[in-house]
C-alpha positions, 0 to 999 in steps of 0.5 A, spaced: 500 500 500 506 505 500 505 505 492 500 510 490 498 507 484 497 500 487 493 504 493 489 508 488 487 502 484 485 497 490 481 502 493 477 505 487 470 504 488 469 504 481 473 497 480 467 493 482 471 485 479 478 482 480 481 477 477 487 473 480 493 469 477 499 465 479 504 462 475 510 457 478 517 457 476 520 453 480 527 454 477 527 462 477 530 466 482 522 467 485 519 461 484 511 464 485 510 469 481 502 473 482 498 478 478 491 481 480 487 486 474 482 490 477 476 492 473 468 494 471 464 491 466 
């Protein structure tokens, strides 16, 4: 939440869907990596 326009994004009420994805590369320096897109339809 230190990141205003990753805060103004989650917090906007105009946003009313989220979707979420995960990947897992368990060679890579993170291994999991996520996604998450906020939107309206």
């Amino acid at each position: 939440m230190t990141s205003t326009g990753h805060c103004n994004n989650i917090m906007n009420p105009a946003l009313l869907e989220i979707g979420v994805g995960s990947f897992n590369a368990p060679s890579s320096t993170y291994r999991h990596y996520w996604t998450q897109a906020f939107g309206r339809q």
